[in-house]
GUPABA-761995 format. One record per residue: residue number from 1; residue in three letters; x, y, z of N, C-alpha, C in turn. Coordinates in steps of 0.1 Angstrom, whole numbers, plus 2048, in hexadecimal, padded with zeros to 3 digits. Example, Ala and Ser with C-alpha at 12.3 -4.5 7.8 and 13.67 -1.06 7.14 Angstrom:
BEGIN
LUMBA,1,ALA,884,7C7,84E,87B,7D3,84E,884,7DF,84E
LUMBA,2,SER,880,7EA,847,889,7F5,847,881,800,84F
//
This chain:
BEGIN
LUMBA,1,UNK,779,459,72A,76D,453,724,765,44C,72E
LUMBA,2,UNK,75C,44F,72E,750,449,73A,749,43C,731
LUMBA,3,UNK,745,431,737,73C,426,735,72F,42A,738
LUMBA,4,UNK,727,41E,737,718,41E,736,712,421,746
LUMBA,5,UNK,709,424,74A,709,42B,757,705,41E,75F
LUMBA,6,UNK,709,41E,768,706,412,772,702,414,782
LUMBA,7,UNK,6F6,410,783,6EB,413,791,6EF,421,793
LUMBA,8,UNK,6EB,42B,786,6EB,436,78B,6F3,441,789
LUMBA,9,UNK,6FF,437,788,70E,442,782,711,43D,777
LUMBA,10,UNK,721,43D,775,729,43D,76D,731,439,770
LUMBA,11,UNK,73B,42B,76A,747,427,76C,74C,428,761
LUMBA,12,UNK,75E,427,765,76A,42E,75C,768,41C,758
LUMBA,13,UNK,76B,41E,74C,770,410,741,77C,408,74A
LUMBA,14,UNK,779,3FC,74A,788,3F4,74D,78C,3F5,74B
LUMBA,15,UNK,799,3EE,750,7AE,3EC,750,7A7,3E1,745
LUMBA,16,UNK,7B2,3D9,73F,7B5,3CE,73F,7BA,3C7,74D
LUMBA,17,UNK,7C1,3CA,752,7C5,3C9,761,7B8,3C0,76A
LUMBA,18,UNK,7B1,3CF,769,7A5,3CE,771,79A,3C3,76D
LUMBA,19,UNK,799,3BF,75D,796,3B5,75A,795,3A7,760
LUMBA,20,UNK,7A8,3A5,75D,7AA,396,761,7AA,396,76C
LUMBA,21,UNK,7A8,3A4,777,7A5,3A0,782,797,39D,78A
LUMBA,22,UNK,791,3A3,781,781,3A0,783,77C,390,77E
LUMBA,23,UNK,784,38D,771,77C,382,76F,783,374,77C
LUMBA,24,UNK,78C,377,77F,795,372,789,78E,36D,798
LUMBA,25,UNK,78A,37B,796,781,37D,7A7,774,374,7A2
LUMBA,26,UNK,76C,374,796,760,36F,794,764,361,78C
LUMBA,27,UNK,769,35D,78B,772,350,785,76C,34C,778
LUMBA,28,UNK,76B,35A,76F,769,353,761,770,352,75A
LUMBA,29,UNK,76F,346,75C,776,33B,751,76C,32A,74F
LUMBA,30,UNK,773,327,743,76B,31C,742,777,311,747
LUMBA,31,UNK,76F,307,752,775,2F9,753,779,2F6,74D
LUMBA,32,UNK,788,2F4,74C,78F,2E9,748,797,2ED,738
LUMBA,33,UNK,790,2FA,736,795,2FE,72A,79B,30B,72E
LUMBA,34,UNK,7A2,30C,71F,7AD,31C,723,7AB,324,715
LUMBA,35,UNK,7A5,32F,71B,7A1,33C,70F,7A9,344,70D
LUMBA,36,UNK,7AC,34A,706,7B6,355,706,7AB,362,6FD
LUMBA,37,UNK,7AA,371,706,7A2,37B,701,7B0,381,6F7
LUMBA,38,UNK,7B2,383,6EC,7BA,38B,6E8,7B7,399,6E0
LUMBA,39,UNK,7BC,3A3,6EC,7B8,3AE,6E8,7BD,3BC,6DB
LUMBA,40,UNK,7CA,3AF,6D7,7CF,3B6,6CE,7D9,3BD,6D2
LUMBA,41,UNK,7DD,3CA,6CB,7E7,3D1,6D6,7E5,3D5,6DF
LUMBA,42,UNK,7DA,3CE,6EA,7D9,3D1,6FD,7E2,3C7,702
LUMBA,43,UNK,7E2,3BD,6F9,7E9,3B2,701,7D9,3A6,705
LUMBA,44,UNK,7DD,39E,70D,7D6,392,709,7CF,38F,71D
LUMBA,45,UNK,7C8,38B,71D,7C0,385,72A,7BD,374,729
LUMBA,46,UNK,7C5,36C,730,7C2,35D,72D,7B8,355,73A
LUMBA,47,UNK,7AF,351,736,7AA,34C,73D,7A7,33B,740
LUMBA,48,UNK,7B1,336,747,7B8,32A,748,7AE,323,755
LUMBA,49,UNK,7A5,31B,74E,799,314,755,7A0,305,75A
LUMBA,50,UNK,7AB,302,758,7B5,2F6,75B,7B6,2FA,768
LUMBA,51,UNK,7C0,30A,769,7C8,309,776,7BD,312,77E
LUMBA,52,UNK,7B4,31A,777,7AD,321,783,7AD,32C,785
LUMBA,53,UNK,7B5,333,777,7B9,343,77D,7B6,348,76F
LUMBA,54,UNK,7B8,35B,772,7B8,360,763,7C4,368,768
LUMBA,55,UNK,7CF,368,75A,7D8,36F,757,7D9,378,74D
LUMBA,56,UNK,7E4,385,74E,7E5,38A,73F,7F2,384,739
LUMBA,57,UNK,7F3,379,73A,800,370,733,7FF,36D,72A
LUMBA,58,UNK,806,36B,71D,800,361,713,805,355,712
LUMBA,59,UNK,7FC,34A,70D,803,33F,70C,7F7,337,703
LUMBA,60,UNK,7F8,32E,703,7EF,324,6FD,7E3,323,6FE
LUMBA,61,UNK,7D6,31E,6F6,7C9,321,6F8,7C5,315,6F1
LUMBA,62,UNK,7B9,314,6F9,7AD,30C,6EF,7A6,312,6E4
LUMBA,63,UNK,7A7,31F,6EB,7A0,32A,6E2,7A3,335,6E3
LUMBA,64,UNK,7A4,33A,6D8,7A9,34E,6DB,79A,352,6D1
LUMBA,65,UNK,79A,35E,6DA,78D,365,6D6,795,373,6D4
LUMBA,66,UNK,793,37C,6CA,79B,385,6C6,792,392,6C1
LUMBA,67,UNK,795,39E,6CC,791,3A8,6C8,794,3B3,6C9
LUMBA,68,UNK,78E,3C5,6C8,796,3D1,6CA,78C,3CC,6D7
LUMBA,69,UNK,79A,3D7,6E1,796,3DA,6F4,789,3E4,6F0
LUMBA,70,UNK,785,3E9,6E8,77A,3F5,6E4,76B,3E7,6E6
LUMBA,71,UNK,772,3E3,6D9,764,3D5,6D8,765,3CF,6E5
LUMBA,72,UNK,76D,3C9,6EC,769,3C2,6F7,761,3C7,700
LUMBA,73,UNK,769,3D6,705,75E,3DE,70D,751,3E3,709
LUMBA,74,UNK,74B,3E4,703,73E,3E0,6FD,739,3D3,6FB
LUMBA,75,UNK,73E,3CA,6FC,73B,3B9,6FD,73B,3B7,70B
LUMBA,76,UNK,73F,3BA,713,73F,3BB,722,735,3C3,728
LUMBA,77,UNK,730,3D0,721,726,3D9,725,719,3D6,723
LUMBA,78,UNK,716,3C9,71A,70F,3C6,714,709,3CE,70A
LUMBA,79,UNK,712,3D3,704,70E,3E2,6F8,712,3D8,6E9
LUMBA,80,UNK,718,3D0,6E8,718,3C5,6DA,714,3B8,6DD
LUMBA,81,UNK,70E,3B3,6D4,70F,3A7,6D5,715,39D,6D4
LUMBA,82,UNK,71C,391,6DC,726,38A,6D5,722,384,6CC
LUMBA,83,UNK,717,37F,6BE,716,377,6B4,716,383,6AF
LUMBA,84,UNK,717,38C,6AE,714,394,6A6,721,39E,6A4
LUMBA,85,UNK,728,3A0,6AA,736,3A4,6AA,740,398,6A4
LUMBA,86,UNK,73C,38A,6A8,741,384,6A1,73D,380,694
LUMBA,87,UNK,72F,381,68C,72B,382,680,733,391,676
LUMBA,88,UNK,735,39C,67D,739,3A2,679,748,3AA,677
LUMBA,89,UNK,750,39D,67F,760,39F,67F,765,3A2,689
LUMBA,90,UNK,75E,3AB,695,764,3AF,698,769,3A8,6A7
LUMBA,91,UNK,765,39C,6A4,76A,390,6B3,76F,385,6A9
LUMBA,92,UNK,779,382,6AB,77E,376,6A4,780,369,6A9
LUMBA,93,UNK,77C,35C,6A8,77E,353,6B3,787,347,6AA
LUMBA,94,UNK,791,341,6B3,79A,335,6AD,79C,32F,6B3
LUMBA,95,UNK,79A,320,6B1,796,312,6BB,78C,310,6BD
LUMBA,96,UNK,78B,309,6C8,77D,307,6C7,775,30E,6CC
LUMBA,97,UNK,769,30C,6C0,764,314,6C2,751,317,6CC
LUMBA,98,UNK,753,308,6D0,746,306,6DD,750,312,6E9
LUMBA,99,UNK,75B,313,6EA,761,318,6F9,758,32A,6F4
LUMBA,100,UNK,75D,32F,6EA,75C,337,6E6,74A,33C,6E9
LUMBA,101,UNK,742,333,6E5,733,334,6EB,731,337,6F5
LUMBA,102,UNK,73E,335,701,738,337,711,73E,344,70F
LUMBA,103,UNK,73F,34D,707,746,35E,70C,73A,363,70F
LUMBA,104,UNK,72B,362,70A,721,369,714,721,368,721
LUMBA,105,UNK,725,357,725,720,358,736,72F,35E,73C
LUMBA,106,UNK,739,35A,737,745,363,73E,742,371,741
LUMBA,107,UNK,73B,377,731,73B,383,737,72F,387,73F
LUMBA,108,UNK,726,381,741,71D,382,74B,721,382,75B
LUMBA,109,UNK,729,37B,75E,732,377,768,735,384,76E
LUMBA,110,UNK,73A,390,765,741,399,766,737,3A3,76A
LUMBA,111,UNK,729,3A2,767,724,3AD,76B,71D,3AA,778
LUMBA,112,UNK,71E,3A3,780,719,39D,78D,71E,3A5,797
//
């Protein structure tokens, strides 16, 4: 399955892997707060603004934001919109829910 074309070509869809390692290398996460992406049956990406890193571990969150790996990669492509995926079910958010607001600039982060 090919993604949206980029400067030109085409890139292959992300790992999850390749994810937490991107947001890793670009450090999004929010200060001092700990997110958890839950992808459902991919398994989970946490993004722990405490210690500084992103893992695929699960544990504890301020917030879990919950979706299919199909919907994320298109929320990352900028092909959905997050109010709008989340008006329509198909992003789920629990905790708080200001952390959950900053998933635009995280994922902005990512396409730098």
């Amino acid at each position: 399955m090919l993604d949206a074309p980029a400067m030109g070509g085409y890139r292959q869809p992300m790992t999850k892997q390749e994810l937490a390692e991107k947001m890793q290398a670009h450090q999004a996460w929010v200060p001092g707060k700990r997110i958890k992406l839950d992808f459902r049956d991919q398994g989970v990406v946490l993004l722990d603004g405490r210690g500084g890193q992103v893992s695929e571990q699960d544990g504890p969150a301020d917030t879990t934001i919950s979706t299919s790996w199909a919907d994320f990669e298109k929320l990352e492509a900028g092909q959905m919109d997050p109010m709008s995926a989340f008006m329509t079910g198909k992003l789920r958010i629990e905790g708080n829910m200001s952390n959950a607001m900053q998933l635009a600039t995280l994922l902005s982060k990512l396409r730098t």
